[in-house]
C-alpha positions in Angstrom: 5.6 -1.2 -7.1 6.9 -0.9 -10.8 5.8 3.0 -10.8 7.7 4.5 -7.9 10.8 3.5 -5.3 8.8 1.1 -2.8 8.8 -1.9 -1.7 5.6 -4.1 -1.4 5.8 -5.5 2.8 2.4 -7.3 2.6 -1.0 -8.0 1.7 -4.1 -9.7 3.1 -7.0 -11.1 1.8 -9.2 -9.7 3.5 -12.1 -12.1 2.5 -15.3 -11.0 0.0 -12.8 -10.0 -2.7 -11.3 -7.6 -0.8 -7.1 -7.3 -0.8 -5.3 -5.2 1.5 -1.5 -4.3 0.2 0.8 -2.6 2.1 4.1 -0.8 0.5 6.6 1.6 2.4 8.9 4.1 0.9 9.0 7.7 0.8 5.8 9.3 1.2 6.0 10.6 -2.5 7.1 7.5 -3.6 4.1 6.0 -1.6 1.8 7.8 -3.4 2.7 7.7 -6.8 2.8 3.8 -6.3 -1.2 3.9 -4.8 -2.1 6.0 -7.9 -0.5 3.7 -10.0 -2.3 0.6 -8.3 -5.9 2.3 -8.0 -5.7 3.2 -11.4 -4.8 -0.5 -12.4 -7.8 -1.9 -9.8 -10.3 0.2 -11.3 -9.7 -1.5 -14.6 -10.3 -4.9 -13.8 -12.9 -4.3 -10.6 -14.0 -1.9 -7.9 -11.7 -0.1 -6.1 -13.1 0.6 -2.3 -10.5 2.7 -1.1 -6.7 4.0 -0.7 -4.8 5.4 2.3 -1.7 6.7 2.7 -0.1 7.1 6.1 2.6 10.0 5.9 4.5 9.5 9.3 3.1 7.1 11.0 2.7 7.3 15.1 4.9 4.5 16.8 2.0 2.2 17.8 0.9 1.8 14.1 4.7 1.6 13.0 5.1 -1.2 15.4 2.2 -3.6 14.0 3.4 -2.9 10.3 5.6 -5.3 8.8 9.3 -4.6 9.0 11.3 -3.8 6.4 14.5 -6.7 6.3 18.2 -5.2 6.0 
């Protein structure tokens, strides 16, 4: 969140170890934060995987948190 223009709308523990974070923003934005995060899980654990959803389609947008204000 400190490395780009997002805001940080969620996370879920998943269970095993495994965290599920969720930041919106631009999609640049977006990305530079993930690379910024992956790069910071990697040195203190195993990093399973990041995804970035550009535009999302309506039905995802609607079960992702919402942005107050």
């Amino acid at each position: 969140v400190k490395a780009a223009n997002v805001v940080l709308i969620g996370k879920v523990h998943v269970g095993g170890g495994l965290v599920t974070v969720m930041v919106r923003g631009d999609v640049g934005a977006v990305k530079a934060a993930t690379d910024a995060g992956a790069a910071a899980a990697g040195k203190v654990g195993e990093l399973v995987s990041v995804h970035v959803i550009p535009r999302p389609h309506g039905d995802v947008e609607f079960i992702l948190p919402r942005l107050e204000g």
